[in-house]
C-alpha positions, 0 to 999 in steps of 0.5 A: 480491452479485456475487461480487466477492471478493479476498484483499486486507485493504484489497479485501474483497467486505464493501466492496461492501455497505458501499458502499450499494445496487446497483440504478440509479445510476452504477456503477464504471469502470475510467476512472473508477477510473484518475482517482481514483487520478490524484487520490490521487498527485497529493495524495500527491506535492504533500505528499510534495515538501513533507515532502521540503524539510523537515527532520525537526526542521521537521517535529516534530509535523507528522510524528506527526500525519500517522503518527496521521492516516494510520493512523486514516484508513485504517481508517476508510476500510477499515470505512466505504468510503462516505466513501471520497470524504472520507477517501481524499485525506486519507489520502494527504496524511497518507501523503505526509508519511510517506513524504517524512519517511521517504524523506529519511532513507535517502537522506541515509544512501544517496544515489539510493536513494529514486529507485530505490525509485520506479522499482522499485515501478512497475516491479513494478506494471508488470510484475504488470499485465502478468502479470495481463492476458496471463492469464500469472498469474490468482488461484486460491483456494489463491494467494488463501489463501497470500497472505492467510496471508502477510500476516497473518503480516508483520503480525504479525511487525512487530507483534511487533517494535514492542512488543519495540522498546519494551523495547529488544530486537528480532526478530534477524537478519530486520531486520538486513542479513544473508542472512536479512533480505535474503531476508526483504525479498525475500520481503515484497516478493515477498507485496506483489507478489502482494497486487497480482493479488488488487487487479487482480481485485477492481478488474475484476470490480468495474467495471461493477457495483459503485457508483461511489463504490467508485471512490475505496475501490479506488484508496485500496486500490491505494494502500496496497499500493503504499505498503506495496511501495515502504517494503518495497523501501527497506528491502530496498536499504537492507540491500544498500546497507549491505552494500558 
């Protein structure tokens, strides 16, 4: 209805007729939307520094659960962003677990890695917000296509890698720390950072006239792409890192 449109699977304008009706109410604000993504992280570190201590044989079920728990929530939060309130914490509670889980495993094979994988992702969220606001890089229908396209092609190929891991095989050289895949990782986290401008459009053109309650689904959507950029650049320091 206000033509609000991103590229983003998680920031699509169908978000916004899901979100119920337009007319009277409280509507989005950037402040508002800036203190629901305060609230997610906070919910994310607090469970992130807890998975953190743990050892992954403390963690057993826990672990699975917040994998199961995490996938789910997202995509019901994708298809039902009015509970977006309910399930965007929840979202990041299980994520946090994930990622401490995770995070604890490189960096007992690379030590400082997790830090710097942190800093590099808000660098990159830094910089992207810079370039979008100084109007340096704005969203072009062919940008929009081509990162669309793009990332429905990683997911593919990770798609393709988990049912070959089944059998014991895997996707060469692309996942390995060879040239290929560190240039594959450059790439991904290179999509990922685009993925970030269609965020930051849908998020502006929002504000002001989207319900209020789209507050929490966009800070939910920052979120995925934040987390998705941030395992991207592990990996990607990961594959240098080996290399030495």
């Amino acid at each position: 209805m206000f033509g609000v449109r991103s590229r983003n699977p998680m920031l699509r304008s169908e978000a916004l007729e899901r979100t119920g009706a337009y007319a009277g109410g409280a509507v989005m604000s950037i402040d508002g939307f800036v203190n629901k993504c305060g609230i997610l992280f906070a919910v994310l570190v607090f469970t992130f520094s807890w998975a953190w201590q743990q050892s992954l044989g403390q963690l057993g079920g826990w672990l699975w659960g917040a994998v199961i728990a995490g996938f789910v929530l997202a995509l019901v939060t994708s298809f039902a962003p009015q509970y977006a309130k309910i399930t965007a914490p929840l979202y990041a509670a299980a994520e946090g677990v994930v990622l401490g889980a995770i995070s604890r495993v490189y960096d007992a094979q690379f030590q400082g890695i997790v830090f710097q994988a942190v800093l590099l992702t808000f660098g990159v969220l830094g910089v992207m917000l810079f370039l979008y606001r100084s109007r340096i890089i704005r969203p072009t229908e062919k940008m929009r296509m081509i990162v669309t396209s793009a990332v429905g092609g990683i997911a593919l190929v990770y798609l393709i890698q988990i049912v070959m891991g089944f059998f014991g095989a895997g996707i060469p050289l692309i996942f390995g720390s060879g040239p290929v895949g560190i240039g594959f990782s450059l790439l991904v986290v290179g999509i990922a950072a685009f993925t970030l401008i269609l965020d930051f459009e849908f998020i502006e053109n929002a504000a002001g006239r989207a319900p209020k309650q789209l507050e929490w689904y966009s800070a939910f959507a920052l979120m995925v792409t934040l987390i998705w950029m941030y395992l991207e650049i592990l990996r990607l320091l990961s594959k240098l890192q080996s290399r030495r």
